[in-house]
Backbone bond lengths (Angstrom), bond angles and torsions (degrees), N, CA, C in turn:
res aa  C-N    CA-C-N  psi(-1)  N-CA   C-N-CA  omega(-1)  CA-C   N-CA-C  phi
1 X - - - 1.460 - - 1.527 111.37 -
2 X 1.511 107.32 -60.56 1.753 95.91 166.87 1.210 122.55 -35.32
3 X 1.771 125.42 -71.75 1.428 111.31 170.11 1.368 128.22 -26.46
4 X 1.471 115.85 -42.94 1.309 102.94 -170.02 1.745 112.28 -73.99
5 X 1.045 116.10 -25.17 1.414 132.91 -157.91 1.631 89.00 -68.69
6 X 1.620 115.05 -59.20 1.563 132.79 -179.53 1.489 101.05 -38.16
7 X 1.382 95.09 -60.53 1.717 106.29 -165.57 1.996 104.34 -57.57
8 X 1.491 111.95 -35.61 1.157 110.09 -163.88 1.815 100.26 -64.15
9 X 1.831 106.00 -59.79 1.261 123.17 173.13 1.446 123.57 -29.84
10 X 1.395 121.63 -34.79 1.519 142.44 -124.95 2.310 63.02 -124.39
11 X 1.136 110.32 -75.03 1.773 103.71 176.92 1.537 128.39 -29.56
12 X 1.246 99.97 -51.35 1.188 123.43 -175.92 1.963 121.03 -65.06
13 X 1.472 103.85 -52.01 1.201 114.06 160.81 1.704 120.37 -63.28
14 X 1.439 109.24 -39.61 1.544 104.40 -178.35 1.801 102.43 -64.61
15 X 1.292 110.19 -24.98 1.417 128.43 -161.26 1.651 106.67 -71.98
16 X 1.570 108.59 -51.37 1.643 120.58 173.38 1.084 114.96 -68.70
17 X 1.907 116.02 -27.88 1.971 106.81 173.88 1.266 112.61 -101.28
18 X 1.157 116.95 11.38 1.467 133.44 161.67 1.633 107.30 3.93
19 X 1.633 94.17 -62.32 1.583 103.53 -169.79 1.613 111.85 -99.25
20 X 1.366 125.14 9.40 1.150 120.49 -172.29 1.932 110.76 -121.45
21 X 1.047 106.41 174.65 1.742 89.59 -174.38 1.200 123.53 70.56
22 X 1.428 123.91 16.41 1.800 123.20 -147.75 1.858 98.40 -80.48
23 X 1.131 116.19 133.30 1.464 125.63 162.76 1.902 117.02 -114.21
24 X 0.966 97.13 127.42 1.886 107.93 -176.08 1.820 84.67 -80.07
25 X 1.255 99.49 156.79 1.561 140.46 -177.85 1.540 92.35 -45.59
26 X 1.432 114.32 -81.69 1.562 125.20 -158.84 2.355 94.07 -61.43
27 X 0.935 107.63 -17.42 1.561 95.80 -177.90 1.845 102.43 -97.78
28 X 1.308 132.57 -28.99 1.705 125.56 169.02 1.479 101.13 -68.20
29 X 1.735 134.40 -36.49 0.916 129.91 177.32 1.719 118.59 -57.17
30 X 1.296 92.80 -58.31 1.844 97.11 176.93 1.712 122.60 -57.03
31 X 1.554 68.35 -9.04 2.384 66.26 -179.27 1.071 113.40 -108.88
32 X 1.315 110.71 25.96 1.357 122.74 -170.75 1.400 105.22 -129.91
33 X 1.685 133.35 -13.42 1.306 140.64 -175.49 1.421 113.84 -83.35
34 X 1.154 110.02 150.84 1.986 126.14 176.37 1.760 97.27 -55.08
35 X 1.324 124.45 -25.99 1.139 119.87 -175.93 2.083 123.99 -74.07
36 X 1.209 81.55 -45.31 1.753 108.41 159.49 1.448 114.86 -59.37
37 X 1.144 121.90 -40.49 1.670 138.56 -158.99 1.514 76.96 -73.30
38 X 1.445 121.64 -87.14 1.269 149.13 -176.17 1.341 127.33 -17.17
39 X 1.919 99.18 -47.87 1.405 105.81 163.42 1.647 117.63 -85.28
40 X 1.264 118.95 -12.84 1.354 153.22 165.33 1.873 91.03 -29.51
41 X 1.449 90.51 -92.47 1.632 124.38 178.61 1.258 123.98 -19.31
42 X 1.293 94.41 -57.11 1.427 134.52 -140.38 1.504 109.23 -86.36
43 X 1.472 102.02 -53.91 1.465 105.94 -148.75 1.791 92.63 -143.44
44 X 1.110 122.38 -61.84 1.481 119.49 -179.09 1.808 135.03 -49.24
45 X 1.549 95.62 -56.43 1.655 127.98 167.43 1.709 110.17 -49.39
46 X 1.606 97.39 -63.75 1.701 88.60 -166.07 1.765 99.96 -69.54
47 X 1.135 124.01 -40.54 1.741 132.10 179.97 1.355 106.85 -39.77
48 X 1.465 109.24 -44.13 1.513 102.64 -155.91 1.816 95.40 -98.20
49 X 1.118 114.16 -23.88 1.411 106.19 -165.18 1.492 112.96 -125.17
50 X 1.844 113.26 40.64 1.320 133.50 -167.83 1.969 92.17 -91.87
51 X 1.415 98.83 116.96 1.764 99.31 144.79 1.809 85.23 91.78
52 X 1.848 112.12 13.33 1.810 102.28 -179.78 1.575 97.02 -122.49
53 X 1.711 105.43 135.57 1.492 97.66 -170.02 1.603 115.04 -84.28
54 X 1.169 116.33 156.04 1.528 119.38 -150.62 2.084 96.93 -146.89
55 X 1.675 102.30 41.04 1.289 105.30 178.70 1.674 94.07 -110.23
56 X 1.340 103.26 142.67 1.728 101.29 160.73 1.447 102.45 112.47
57 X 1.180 111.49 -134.06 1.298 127.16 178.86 1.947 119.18 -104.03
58 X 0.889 118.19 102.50 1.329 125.73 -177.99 1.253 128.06 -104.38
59 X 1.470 119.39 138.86 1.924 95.88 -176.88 1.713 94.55 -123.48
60 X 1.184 94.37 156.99 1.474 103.37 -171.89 1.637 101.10 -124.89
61 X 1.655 106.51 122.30 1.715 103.11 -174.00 1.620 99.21 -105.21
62 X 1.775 96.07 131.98 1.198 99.50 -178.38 1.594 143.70 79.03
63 X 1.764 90.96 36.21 1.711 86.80 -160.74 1.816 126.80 -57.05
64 X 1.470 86.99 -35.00 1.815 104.50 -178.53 1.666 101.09 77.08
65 X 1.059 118.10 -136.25 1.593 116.35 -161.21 1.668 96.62 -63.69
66 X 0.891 114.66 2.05 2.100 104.89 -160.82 1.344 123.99 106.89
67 X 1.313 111.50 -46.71 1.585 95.19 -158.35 1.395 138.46 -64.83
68 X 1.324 106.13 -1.40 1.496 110.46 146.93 0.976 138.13 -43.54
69 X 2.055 94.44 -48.22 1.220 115.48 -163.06 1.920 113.92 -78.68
70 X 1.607 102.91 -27.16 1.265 111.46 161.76 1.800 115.61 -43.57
71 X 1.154 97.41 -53.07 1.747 102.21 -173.75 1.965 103.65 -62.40
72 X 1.060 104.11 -44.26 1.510 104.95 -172.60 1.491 113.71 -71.03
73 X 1.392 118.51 -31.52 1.287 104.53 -175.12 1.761 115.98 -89.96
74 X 0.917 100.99 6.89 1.774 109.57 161.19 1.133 112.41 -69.07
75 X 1.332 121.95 -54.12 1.437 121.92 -175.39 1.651 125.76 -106.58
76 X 1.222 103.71 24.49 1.579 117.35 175.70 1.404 111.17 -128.46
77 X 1.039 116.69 129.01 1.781 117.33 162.27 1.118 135.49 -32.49
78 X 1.389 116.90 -51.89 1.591 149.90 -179.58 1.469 119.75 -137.64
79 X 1.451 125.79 117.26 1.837 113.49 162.71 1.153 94.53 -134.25
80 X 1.316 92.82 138.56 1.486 114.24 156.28 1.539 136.15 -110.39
81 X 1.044 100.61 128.64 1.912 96.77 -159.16 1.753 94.99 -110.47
82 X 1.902 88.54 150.72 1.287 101.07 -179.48 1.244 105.44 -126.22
83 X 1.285 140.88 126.69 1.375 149.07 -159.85 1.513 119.20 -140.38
84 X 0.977 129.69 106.58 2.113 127.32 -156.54 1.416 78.45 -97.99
85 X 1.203 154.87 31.16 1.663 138.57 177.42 1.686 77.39 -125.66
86 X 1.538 105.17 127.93 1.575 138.12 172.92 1.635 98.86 -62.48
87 X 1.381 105.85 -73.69 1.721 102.60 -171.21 1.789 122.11 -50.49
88 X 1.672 106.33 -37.24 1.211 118.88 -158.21 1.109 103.19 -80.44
89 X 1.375 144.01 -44.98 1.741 173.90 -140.10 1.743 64.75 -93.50
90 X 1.657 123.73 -111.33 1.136 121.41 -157.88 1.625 114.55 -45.57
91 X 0.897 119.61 -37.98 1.663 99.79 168.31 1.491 118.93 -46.92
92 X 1.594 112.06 -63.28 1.657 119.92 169.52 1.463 111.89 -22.79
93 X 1.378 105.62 -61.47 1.496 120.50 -149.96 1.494 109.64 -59.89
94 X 1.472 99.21 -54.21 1.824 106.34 168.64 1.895 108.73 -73.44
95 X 1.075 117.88 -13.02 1.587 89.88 160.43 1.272 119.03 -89.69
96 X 1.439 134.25 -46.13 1.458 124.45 175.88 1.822 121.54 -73.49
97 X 1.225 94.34 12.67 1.763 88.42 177.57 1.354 129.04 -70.79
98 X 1.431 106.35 135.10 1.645 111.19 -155.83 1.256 120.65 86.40
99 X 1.496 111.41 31.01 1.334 106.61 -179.50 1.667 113.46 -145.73
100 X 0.897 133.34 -154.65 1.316 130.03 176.82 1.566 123.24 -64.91
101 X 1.308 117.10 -25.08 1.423 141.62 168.76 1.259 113.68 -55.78
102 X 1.387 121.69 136.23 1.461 119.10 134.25 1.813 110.90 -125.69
103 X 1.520 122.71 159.94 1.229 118.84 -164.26 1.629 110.15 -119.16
104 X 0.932 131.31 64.42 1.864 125.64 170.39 1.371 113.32 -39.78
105 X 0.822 125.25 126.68 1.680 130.56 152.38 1.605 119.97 -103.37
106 X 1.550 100.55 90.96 1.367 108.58 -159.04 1.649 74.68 -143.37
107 X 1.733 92.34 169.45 1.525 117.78 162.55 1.532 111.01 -80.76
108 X 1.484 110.58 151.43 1.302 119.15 -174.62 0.993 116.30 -88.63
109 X 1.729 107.48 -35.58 1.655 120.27 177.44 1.894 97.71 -76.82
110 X 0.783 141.64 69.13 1.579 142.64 -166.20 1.424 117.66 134.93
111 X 1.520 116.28 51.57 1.772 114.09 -173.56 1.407 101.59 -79.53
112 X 1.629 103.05 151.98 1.443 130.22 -164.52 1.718 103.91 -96.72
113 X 1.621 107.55 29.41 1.501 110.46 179.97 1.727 112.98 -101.26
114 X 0.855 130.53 -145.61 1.254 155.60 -156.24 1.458 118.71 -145.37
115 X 0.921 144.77 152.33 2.029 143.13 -151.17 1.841 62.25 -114.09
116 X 1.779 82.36 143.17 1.223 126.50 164.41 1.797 119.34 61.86
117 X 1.306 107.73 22.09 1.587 113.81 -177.34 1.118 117.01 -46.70
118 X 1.245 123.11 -65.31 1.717 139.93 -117.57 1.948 92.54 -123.85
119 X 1.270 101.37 129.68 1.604 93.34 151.22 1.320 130.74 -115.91
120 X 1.201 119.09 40.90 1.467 124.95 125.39 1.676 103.08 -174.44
121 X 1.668 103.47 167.47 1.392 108.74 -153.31 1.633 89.19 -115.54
122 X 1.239 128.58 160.32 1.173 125.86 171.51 1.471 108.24 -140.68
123 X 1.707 110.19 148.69 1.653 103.24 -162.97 1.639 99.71 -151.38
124 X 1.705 121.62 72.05 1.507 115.04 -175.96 1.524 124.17 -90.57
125 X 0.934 115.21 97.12 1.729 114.60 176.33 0.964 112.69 77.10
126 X 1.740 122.48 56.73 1.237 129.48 -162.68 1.765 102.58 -149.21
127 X 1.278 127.59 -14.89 1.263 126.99 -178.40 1.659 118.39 -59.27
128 X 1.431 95.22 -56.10 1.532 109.70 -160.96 1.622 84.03 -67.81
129 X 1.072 144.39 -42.84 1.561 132.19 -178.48 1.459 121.22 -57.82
130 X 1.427 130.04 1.34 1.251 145.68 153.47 1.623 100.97 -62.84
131 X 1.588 115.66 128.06 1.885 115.49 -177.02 1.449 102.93 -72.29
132 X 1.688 126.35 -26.71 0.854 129.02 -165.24 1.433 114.18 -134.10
133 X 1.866 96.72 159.73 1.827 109.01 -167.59 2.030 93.04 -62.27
134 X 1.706 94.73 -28.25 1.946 109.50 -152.45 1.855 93.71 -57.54
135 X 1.560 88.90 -73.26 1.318 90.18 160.95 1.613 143.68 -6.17
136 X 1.246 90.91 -77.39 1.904 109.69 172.67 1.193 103.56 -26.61
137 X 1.416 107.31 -49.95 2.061 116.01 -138.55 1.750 85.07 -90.42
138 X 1.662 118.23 -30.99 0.945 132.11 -151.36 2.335 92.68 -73.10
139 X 1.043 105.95 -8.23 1.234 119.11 -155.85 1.693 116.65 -106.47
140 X 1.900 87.93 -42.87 1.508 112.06 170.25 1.691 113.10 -68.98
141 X 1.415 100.42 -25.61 1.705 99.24 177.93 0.955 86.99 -95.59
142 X 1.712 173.30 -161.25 1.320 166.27 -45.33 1.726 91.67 -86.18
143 X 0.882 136.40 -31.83 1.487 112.36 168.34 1.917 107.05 -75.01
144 X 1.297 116.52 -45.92 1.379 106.79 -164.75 1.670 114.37 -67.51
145 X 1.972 99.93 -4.60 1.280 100.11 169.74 1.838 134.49 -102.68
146 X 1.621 80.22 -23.27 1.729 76.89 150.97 1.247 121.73 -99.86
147 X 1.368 138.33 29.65 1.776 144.62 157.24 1.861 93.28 -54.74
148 X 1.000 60.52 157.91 1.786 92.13 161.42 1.312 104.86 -115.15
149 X 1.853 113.16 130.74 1.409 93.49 165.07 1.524 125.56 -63.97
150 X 1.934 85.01 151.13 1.545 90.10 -174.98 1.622 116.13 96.96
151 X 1.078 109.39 -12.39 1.367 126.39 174.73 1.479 131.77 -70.81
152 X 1.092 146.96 127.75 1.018 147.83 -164.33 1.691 119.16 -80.17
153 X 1.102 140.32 128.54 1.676 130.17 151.10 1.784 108.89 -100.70
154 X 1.174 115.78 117.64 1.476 126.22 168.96 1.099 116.80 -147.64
155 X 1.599 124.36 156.53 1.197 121.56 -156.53 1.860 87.84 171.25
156 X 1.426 93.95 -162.57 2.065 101.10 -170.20 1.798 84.65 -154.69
157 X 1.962 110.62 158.06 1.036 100.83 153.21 1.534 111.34 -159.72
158 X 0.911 135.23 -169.04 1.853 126.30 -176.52 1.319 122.33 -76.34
159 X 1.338 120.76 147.65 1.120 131.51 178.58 1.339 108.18 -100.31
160 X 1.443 128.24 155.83 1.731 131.01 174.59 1.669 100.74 -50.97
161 X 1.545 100.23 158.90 1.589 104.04 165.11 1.710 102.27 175.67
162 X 0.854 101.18 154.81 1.953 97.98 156.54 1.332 121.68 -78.03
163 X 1.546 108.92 -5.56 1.437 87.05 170.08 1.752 99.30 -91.90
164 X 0.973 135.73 -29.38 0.997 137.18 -157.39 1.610 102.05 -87.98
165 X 1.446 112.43 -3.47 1.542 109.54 -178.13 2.341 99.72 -89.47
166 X 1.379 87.13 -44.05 1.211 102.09 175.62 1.733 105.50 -52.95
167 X 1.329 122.59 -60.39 1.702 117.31 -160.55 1.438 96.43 -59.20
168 X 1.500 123.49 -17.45 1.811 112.44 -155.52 1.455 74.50 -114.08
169 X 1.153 138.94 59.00 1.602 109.69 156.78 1.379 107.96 -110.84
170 X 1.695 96.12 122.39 1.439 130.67 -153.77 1.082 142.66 68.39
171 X 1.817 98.61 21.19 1.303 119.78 150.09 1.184 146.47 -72.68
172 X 1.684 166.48 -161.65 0.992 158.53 172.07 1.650 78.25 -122.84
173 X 1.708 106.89 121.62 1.323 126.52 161.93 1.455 120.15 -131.27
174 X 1.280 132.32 114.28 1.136 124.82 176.18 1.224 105.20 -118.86
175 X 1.156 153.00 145.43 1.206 143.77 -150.45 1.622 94.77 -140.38
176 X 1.542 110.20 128.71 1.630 106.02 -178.34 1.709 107.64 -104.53
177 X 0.877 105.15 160.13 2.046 113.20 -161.47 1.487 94.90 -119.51
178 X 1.319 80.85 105.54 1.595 94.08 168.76 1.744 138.73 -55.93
179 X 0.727 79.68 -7.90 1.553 104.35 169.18 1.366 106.65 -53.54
180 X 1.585 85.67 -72.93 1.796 110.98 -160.82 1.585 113.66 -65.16
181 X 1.311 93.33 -27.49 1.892 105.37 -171.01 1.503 110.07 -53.20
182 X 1.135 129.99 -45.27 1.759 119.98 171.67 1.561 112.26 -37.89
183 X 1.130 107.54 -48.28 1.565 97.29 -150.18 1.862 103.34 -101.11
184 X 1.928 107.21 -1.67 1.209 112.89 169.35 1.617 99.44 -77.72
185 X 1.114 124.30 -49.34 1.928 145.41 173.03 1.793 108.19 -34.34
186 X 1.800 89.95 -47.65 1.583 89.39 -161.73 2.213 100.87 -85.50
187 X 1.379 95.82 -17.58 1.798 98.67 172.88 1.236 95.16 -53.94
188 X 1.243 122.63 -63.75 1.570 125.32 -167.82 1.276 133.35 -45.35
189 X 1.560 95.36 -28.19 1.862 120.38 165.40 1.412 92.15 122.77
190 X 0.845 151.77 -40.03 1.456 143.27 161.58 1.523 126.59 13.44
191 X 1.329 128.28 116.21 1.496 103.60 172.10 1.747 110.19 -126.26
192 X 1.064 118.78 -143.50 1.276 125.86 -171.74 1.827 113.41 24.79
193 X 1.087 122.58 52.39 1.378 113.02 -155.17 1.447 99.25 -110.70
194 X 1.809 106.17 133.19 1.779 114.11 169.75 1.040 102.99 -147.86
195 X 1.448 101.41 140.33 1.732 125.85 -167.12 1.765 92.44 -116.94
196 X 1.314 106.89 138.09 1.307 118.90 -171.37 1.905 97.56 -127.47
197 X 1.493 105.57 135.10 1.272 98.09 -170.22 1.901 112.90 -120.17
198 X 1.267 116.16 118.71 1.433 105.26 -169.43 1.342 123.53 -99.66
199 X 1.359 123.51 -121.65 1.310 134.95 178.69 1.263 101.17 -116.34
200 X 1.461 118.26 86.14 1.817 118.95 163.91 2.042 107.94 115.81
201 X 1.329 94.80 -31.54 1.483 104.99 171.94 1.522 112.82 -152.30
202 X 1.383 98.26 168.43 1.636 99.93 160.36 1.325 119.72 -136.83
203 X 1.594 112.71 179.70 1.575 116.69 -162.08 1.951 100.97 -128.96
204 X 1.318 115.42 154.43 1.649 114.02 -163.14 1.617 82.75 -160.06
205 X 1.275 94.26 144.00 1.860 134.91 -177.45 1.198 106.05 -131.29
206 X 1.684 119.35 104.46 1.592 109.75 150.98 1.393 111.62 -137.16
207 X 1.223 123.07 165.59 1.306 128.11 -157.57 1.957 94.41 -144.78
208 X 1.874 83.14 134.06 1.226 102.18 164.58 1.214 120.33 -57.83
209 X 1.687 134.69 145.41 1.285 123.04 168.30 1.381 137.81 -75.45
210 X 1.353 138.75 129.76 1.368 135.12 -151.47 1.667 114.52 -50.74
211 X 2.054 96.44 -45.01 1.511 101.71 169.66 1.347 109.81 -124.97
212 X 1.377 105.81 144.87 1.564 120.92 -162.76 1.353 110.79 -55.04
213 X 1.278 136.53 -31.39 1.504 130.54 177.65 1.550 116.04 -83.70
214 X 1.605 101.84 15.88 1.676 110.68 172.89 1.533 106.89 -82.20
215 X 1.599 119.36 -11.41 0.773 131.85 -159.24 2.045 112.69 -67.51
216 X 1.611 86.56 -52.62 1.257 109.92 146.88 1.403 150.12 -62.54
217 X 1.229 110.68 18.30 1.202 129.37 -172.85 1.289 125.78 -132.92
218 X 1.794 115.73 146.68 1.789 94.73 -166.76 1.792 103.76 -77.30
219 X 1.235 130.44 163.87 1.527 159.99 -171.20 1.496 83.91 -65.68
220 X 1.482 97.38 150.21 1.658 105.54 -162.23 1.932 74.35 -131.10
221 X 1.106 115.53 8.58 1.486 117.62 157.99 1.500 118.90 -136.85
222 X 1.170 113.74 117.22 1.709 110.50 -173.02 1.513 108.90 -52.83
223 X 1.436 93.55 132.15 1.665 86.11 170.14 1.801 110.42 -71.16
224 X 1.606 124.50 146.00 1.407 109.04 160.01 1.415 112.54 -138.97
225 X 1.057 107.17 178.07 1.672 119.13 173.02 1.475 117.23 -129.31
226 X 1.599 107.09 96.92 1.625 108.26 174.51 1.056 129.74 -86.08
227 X 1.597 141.68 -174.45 0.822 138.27 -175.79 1.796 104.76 -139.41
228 X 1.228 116.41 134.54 1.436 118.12 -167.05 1.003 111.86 -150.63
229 X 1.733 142.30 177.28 1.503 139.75 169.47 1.366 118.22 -114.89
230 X 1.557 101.39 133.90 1.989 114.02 -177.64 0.882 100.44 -133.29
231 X 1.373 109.11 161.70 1.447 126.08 -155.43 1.650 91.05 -68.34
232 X 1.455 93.34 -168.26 2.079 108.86 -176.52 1.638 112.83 -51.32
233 X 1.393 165.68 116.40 1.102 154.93 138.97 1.368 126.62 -43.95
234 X 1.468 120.53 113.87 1.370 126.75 -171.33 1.050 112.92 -98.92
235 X 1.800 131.91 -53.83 0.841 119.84 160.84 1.638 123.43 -156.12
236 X 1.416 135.26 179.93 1.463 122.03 -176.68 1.630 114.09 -123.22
């Protein structure tokens, strides 16, 4: 009966974003290739999620076919992935079963967890696919509320380009500006927060505060936004 209830819920939500989140054919295909995996591995994963601890319980927003999720569950105890796409969530779910994984198909802006679960949240190439700025923020508070204090949010996401105008055509792209992201991070309650900006995307670290009235308080680490060099950007 639970399953079915999941499965109904897991319907229902793919059913209400029906129109939001949209991916064209040639972009679910590419995130699904040995080539993606590769740059996945390779070059994206360790960049964005260098020097963030990944023991315990981890949630991963937005895996899509997995292969993120491949890289993460090597080096984490537990992840749990949340995925609002009906087909993809159930695809995941029956490949990692019996394993360190579990797969929700829930909304991100509205997670079906509990305040303070997870010690740390993970979020790769998944922002700009939010239709909206409301959204985004709508996402940054449901992660900063199931953190654990002390917990980390990190992740990477796309930068503007023509190539990247081309892969989303007739996609939902919103593209977030790194710039702005500290002080969208720190609304949320967020502190210690730095956005690092590369070649094609960038990568951002913020951490819940240990005690809740830190929340209110200015960052005893400046938030910043640098600028640095990465290899070629293919895609987000």
């Amino acid at each position: 009966m639970g399953a079915i209830l999941r499965q109904r819920r897991c319907w229902q939500v793919a059913r209400f974003r029906d129109d939001l989140g949209k991916m064209n054919r040639f972009h679910r295909w590419y995130c699904q290739t040995s080539h993606w995996r590769h740059t996945l591995e390779k070059t994206v994963m360790p960049w964005a999620l260098a020097g963030v601890e990944l023991d315990h319980d981890v949630l991963e927003i937005g895996p899509g076919p997995g292969l993120t999720t491949d890289w993460l569950r090597l080096r984490a105890k537990r992840v749990t992935c949340i995925e609002m796409d009906l087909e993809l969530a159930g695809s995941l779910q029956s490949r990692v079963a019996n394993t360190n994984v579990d797969v929700r198909c829930a909304d991100a802006t509205a997670m079906p967890f509990a305040d303070r679960t997870f010690t740390s949240v993970v979020c790769c190439t998944v922002l700009h696919h939010l239709p909206s700025r409301e959204l985004q923020d709508r996402l940054f508070a449901e992660t900063f509320r199931v953190l654990k204090p002390g917990g980390a949010f990190a992740g990477t996401d796309s930068l503007g380009s023509l190539l990247m105008r081309i892969i989303h055509l007739g996609d939902t792209m919103v593209l977030v500006d790194p710039a702005t992201l500290p002080s969208r991070l720190e609304s949320a309650g967020f502190r210690n927060v730095r956005v690092e900006v590369g070649s094609g995307r960038f990568r951002f670290l913020a951490r819940r505060p240990i005690a809740s009235h830190n929340r209110d308080k200015p960052s005893l680490t400046k938030s910043t936004v640098d600028q640095f060099c990465l290899g070629p950007h293919t895609r987000g």
